[in-house]
C-alpha positions, 0 to 999 in steps of 0.5 A: 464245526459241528461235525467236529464237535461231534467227532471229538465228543465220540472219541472222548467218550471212546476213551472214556469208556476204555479206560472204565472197562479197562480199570473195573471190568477186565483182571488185572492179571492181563496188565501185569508185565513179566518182570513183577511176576518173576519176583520171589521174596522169601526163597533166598537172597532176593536182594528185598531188605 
């Protein structure tokens, strides 16, 4: 049962510390898809108003 307990704590703590590194340390320009960039407002009918 301790074993267990210590597996799940370690892969909590995983987790926990991904998603830290992952908020407040990496850019968020290597999360942002390719259909957000390719909007231009501004040039033409962008289809915004």
């Amino acid at each position: 049962m301790a074993l267990l307990q210590t597996i799940l704590v370690f892969i909590t703590l995983t987790i926990a510390v991904g998603y830290i590194v992952k908020k407040f340390l990496l850019p968020k320009t290597l999360f942002v898809s390719k259909k957000e960039k390719t909007k231009t407002c501004g040039d033409g009918d962008c289809g915004c108003h």
